[in-house]
VONUTOR-207147 format. One record per residue (C-alpha): residue in one letter; x, y, z. Coordinates in steps of 0.001 Angstrom, whole numbers, padded with zeros to 6 digits, always signed. Layout:
<nodes>
AXYZ
...
</nodes>
This chain:
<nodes>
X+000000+000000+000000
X+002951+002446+000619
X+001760+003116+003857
X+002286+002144+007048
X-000638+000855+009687
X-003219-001790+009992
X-005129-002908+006602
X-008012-005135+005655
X-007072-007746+002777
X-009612-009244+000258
X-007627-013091+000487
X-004350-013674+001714
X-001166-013837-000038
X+001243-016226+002304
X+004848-015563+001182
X+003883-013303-001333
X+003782-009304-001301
X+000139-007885+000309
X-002253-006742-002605
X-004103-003466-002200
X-005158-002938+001315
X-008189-001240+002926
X-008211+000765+006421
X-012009-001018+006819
X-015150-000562+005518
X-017452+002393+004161
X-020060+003209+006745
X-023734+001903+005296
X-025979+003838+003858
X-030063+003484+005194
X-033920+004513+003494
X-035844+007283+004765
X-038654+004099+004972
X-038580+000796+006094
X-039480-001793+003564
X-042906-002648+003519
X-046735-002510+002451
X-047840+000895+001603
X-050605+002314-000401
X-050625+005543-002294
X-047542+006699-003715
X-043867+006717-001015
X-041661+009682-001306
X-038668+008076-000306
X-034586+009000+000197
X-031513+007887+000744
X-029081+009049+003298
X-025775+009354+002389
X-022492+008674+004887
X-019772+011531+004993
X-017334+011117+002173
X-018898+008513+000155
X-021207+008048-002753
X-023799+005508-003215
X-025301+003450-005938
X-028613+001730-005778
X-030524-001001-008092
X-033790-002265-008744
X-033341-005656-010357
X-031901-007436-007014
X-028601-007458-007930
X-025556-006434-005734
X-024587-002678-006889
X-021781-002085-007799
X-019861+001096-009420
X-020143-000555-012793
X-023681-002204-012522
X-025951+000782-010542
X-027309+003975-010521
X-025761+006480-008767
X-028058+008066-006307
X-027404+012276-005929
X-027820+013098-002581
X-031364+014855-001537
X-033234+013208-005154
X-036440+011700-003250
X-037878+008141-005470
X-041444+008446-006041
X-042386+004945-005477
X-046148+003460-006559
X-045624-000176-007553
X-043526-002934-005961
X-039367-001924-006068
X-036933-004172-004564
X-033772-001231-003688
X-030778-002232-002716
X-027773+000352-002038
X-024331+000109-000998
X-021756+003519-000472
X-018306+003400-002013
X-014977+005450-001111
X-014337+007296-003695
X-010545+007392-002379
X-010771+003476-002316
X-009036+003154+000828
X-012032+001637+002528
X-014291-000948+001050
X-017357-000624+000128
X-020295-000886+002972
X-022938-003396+003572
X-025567-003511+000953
X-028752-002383+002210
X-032013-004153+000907
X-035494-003254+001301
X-039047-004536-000371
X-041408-001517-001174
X-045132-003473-001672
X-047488-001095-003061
X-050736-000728-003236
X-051141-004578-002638
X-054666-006722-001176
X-053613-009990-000218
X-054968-012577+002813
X-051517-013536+004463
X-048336-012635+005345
X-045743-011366+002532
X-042377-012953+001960
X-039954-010934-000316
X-036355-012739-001545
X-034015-010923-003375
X-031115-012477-004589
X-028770-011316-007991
X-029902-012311-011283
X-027127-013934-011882
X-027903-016438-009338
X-031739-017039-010643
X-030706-016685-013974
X-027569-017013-015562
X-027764-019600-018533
X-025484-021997-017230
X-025617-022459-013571
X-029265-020077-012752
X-031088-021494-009826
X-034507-021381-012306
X-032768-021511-015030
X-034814-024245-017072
X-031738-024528-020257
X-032293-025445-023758
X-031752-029076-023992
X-034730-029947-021703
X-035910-033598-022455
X-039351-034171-021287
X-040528-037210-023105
X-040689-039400-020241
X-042401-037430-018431
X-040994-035640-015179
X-038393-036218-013964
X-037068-034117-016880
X-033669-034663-018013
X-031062-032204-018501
X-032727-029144-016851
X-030293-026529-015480
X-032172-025948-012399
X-032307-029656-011455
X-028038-029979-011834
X-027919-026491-009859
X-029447-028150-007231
X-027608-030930-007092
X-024161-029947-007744
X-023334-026424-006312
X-024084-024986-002834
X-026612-022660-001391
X-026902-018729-002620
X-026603-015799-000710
X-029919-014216-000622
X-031998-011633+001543
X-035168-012131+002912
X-037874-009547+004522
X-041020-011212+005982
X-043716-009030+006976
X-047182-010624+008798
X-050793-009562+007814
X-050271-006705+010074
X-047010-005342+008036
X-045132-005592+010812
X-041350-006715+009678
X-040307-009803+011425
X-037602-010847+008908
X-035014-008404+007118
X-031786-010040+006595
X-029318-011517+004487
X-029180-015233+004346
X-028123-018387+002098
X-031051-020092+000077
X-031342-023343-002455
X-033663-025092-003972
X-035595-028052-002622
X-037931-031000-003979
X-037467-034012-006049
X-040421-034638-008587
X-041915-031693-008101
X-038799-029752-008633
X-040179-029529-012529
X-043217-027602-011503
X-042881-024090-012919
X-043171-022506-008908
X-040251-023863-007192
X-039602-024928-003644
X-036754-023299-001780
X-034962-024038+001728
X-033406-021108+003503
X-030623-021148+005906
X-029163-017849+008201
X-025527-018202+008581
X-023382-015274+010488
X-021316-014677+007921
X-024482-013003+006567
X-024696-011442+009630
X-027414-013355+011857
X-027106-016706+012767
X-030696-017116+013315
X-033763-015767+011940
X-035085-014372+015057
X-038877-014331+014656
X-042162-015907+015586
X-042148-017759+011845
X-045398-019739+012967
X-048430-018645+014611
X-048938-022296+016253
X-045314-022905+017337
X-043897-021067+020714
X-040388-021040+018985
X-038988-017197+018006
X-035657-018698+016850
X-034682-021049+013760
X-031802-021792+011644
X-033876-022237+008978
X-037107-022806+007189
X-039222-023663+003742
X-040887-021994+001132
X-042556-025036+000138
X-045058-024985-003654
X-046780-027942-001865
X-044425-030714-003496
X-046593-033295-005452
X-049720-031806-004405
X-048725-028195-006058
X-050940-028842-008682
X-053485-030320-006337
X-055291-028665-003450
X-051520-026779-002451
X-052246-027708+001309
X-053262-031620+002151
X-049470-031609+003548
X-049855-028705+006363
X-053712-030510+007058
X-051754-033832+007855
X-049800-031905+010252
X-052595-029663+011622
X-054893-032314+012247
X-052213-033865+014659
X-051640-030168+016514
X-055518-030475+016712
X-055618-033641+018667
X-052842-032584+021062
X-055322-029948+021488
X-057972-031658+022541
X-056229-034386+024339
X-054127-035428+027522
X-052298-038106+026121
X-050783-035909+023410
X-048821-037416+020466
X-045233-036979+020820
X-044472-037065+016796
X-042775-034266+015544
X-044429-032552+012543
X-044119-029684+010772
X-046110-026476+011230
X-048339-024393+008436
X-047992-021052+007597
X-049538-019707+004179
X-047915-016931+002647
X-047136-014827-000729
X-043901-014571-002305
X-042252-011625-004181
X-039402-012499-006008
X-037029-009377-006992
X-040513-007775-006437
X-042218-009481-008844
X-045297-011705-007445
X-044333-015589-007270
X-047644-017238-005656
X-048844-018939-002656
X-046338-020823-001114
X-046417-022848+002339
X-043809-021818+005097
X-042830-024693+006953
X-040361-025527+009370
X-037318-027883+007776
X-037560-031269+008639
X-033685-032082+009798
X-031497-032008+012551
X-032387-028125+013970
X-035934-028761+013950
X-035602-032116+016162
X-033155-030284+018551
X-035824-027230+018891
X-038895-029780+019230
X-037006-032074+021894
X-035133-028832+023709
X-031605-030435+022948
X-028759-028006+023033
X-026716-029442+020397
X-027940-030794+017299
X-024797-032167+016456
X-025609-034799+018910
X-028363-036632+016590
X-028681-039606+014649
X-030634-039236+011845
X-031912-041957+009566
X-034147-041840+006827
X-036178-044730+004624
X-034480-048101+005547
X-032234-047288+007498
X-029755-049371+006804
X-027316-048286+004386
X-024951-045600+004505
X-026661-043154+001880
X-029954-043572+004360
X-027713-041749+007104
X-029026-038020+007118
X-026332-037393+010451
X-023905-039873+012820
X-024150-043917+012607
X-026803-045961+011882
X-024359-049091+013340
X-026567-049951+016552
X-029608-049810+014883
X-028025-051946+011598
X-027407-054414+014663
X-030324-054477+016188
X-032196-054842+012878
X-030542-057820+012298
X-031392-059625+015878
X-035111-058370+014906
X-035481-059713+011287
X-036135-063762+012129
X-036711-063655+015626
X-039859-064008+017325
X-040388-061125+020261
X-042689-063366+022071
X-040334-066184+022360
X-037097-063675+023645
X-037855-061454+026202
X-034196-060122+026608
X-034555-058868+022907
X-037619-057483+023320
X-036612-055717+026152
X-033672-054270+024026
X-036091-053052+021467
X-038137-051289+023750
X-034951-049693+025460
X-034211-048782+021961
X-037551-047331+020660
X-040426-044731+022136
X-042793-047241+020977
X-045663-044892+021860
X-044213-042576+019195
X-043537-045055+017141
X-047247-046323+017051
X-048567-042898+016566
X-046267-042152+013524
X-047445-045647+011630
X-051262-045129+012766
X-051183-041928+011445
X-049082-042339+007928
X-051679-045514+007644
X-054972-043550+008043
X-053508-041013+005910
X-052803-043543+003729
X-049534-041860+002524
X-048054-044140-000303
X-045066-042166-000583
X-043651-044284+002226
X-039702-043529+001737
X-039965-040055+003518
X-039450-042006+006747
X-037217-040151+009050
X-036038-041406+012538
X-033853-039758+015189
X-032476-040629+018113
X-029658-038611+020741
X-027489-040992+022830
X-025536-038047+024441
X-028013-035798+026183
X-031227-037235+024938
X-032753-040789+026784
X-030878-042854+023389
X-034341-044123+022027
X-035529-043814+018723
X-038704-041726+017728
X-040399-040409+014362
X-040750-037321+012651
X-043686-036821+009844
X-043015-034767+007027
X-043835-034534+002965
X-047191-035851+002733
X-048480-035245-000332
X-049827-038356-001546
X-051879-038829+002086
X-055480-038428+001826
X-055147-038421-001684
X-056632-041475-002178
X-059384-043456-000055
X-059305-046927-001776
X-057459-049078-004596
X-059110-051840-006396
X-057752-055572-006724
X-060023-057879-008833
X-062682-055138-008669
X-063255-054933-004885
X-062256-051803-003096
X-059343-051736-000302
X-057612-049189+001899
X-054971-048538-000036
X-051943-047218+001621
X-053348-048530+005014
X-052453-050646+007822
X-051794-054014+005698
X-049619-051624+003564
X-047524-050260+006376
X-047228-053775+008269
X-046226-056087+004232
X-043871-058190+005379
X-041733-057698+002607
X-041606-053585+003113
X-043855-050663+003091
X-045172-049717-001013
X-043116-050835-004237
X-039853-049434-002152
X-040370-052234-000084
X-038987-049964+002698
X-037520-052219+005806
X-038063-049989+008146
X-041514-051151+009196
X-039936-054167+010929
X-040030-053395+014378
X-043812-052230+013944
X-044543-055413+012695
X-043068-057452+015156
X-043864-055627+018453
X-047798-055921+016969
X-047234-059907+017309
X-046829-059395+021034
X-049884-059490+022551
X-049919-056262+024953
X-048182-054179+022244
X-050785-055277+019736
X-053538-054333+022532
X-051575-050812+023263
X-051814-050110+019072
X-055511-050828+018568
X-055914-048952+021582
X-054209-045938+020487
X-055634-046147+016865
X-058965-046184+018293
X-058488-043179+020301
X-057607-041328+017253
X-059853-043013+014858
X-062800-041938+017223
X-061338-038487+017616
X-059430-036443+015370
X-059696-038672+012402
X-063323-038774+012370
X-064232-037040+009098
X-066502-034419+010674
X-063036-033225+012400
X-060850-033533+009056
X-063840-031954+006742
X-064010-029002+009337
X-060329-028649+009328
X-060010-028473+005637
X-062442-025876+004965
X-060726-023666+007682
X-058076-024092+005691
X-058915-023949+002258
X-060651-021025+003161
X-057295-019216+004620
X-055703-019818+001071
X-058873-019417-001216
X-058541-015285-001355
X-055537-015834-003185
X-055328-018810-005413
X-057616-016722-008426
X-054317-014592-008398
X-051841-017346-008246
X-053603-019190-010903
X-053488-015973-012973
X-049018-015942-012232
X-048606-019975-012785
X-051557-021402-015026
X-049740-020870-018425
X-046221-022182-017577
X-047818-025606-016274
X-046392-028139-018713
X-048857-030865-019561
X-045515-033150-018593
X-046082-032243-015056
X-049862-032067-014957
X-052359-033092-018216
X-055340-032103-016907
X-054616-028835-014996
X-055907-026135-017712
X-053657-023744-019110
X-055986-020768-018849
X-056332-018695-014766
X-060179-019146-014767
X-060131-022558-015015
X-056810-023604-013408
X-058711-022179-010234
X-061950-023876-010939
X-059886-026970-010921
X-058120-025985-008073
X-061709-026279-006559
X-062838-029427-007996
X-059602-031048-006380
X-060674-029715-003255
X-063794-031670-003324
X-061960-034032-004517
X-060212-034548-000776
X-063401-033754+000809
X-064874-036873-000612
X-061987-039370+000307
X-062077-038006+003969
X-066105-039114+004005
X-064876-042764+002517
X-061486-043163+003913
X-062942-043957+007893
X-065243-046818+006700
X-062045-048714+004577
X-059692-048249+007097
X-061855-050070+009456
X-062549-052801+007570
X-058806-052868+006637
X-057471-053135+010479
X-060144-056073+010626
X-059074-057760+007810
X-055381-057499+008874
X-055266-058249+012976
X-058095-061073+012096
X-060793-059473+014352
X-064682-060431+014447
X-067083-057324+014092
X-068129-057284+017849
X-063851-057392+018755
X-063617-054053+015839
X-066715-052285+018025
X-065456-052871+021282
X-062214-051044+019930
X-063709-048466+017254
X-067331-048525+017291
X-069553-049813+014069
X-068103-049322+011082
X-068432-046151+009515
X-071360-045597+006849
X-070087-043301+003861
X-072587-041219+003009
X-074907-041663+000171
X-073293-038534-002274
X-069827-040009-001439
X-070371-044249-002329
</nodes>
């Protein structure tokens, strides 16, 4: 530098001479208004630190000297439509770097139901030809259908890292709970093709929180997370965009009417719109993200680093979302040809090794749902500061209550249900393992007792479809004011790959969007009656032993048969 002192370096140069060095940083410039919803027109400035100049953008990307406007001290925007400013101030000596960039959401003159989401991120990240986020490229082979090969977005996701971002969140009140740079990526398998795109968010202090520190759900106590989903609905995008969250809520519902609560872990529901660079990007779901952090919050552990993870079978090393999978590999093994009602000391070991009560509760519900997605399995357990046992956490349930039956040589079944879940063989055309401890602790006479037991206590409560019907029209209702408007953003780009029978046009992609919500409505008035007669047919029960557990079977009503 020429100069003697203290300096900042971009990188460092080890046995080399220093590059240019800085004496710090440029202090940061700040809006005469917070970000926001405002109606009207906003007169709105920027202040200026001593000795520096600053250059703004609209387009979400990071100004620079090269890229942005420069701002002129005391020029006031006139602002009437949705801007996404950012701003930064620059030395003009360059001996300081340039500041923080600032970055704030102006939503004008907007109506909607819920809470507002804006992300910003560069156009370069969302866009650039060859490595854009939503980038969809122009070798795109669809012909079998999704998943489509050779899309840019789906190899983005796959092969490079999470994106620096920022992220305002503002609740139906517009008060600003969220303003803050953070790292974002993409998130979703199959439904990864649909046009809206699911994305996972992540703070990090070297954005400068480590946590978003806000009340993200209604329904949760928490006011701290690491991270959290902007979720299309997965499969179900294209469906009634909210059977997920019900799965979930209709738990919270019975641990609010109960005293023998389920211990499960599930995600919570939290409808919102999404502005992308300010431009309007739907309904999405905000949900908490199913991994390590959100078990730690849920169970009050201090350190998720303590936590085995395992997801589907459980039994290979790419089924290991975090630590060792080796005791319960072992104990697998013991379980697979043994008979729990002939080895006490092994059964004892698999109920030192399992909250069985959780257990029962996560395969009771998944089977009522009748969730044939059966894979998204997850089980945790923390050896360390936890009691060691394992337990269950419910997530990505699109395909539950999708269905109420299947048909084998023309007679209707439960599909997805209890016989499902229990198949010898594994859970689905997976043929996921995991179910074997289910299965055998139901061959032991008190634990099958404590499951029918338990299943009837939900059957007869929560499950009942006056309780699901109610909760889905609560529901559907919370979302309805805005799905005429999301239809109008996503109806056109909806390949008939993804969906064939979803119509192209706003009017009726909503009317359809309708239709499938009857659609649900009926398989929660036929689903009770199957499922009954399902649990018969599989534990081998007479009608008076299914009524002195669940009552008489369940009549469908006439409209629904």
């Amino acid at each position: 530098s020429g100069y003697g002192g203290f300096y900042y370096y971009d990188s460092p140069t080890p046995g080399e001479p220093n590059g240019t060095g800085y004496y710090g940083y440029a202090s940061n410039p700040s809006f005469s208004e917070r970000g926001g919803e405002y109606k009207g027109t906003l007169t709105l400035t920027i202040s200026v630190p001593n000795n520096t100049v600053v250059y703004y953008t609209t387009d979400g990307s990071i100004p620079t000297e090269e890229n942005a406007t420069r701002y002129n001290e005391g020029d006031a925007f006139e602002i009437n439509s949705t801007v996404v400013l950012r701003a930064r101030a620059f030395d003009p000596t360059g001996l300081l770097q340039p500041s923080e960039v600032i970055t704030s959401t102006y939503l004008m003159n907007l109506y909607h139901a819920f809470p507002i989401v804006s992300l910003v991120a560069d156009p370069d990240v969302l866009w650039n030809s060859d490595h854009g986020m939503l980038t969809i490229g122009d070798n795109v082979d669809k012909s079998n259908g999704i998943p489509f090969k050779n899309t840019v977005y789906r190899a983005v996701k796959e092969q490079l890292g999470a994106q620096p971002g920022h992220v305002e969140y503002y609740d139906k009140e517009n008060n600003q709970l969220l303003n803050q740079d953070m790292e974002f990526k993409l998130q979703g398998q199959y439904s990864l093709d649909m046009p809206q795109k699911s994305f996972k968010f992540r703070s990090k202090s070297k954005y400068g929180e480590k946590y978003f520190n806000a009340k993200l759900f209604p329904d949760r106590e928490y006011t701290q997370y690491k991270g959290f989903v902007l979720r299309n609905s997965g499969n179900d995008s294209v469906w009634t965009r909210l059977n997920d969250g019900l799965q979930s809520r209709l738990i919270d519902r019975f641990n609010e009417q109960t005293d023998n609560p389920s211990t499960v872990i599930h995600q919570a529901w939290n409808p919102v719109v999404v502005y992308l660079n300010g431009a309007y990007w739907g309904h999405y779901n905000m949900r908490e993200r199913a991994g390590v952090d959100m078990v730690a919050q849920h169970e009050g552990w201090a350190n998720a680093d303590d936590i085995d993870i395992l997801q589907s079978d459980g039994l290979s090393t790419s089924q290991i979302k975090q630590g060792s999978n080796a005791d319960y590999k072992a104990l697998y093994n013991k379980v697979k040809n043994a008979d729990l009602n002939s080895d006490p000391d092994l059964l004892a070991e698999v109920e030192a090794s399992f909250d069985i009560d959780n257990m029962f509760d996560y395969y009771i519900f998944e089977s009522f749902y009748g969730n044939t997605d059966p894979g998204n399995v997850r089980f945790y357990r923390n050896t360390k500061t936890g009691d060691g046992k394992w337990r269950y956490l419910v997530f990505d349930m699109d395909w539950g209550l999708f269905n109420a039956t299947g048909k084998s040589k023309g007679v209707e079944y439960a599909i997805g249900g209890v016989s499902y879940y229990m198949n010898e063989e594994g859970i689905g055309n997976q043929k996921i393992k995991s179910n074997l401890f289910v299965r055998k602790l139901v061959q032991v006479p008190q634990y099958r007792e404590k499951f029918l037991k338990r299943y009837a206590e939900l059957f007869n409560s929560v499950l009942t479809t006056e309780n699901m019907v109610s909760l889905f029209y609560e529901m559907t209702a919370q979302i309805k004011p805005e799905m005429q408007m999301h239809s109008e953003r996503w109806a056109t780009e909806m390949s008939p790959k993804v969906s064939f029978d979803v119509p192209k046009n706003a009017t009726g992609a909503y009317n359809y969007w309708l239709t499938r919500c009857e659609r649900t409505v009926r398989v929660m008035n036929r689903r009770p009656h199957f499922i009954w007669l399902d649990i018969q047919s599989y534990f081998g029960l007479s009608d008076a032993e299914m009524e002195s557990y669940f009552g008489p079977c369940p009549q469908i009503p006439a409209e629904y048969q």
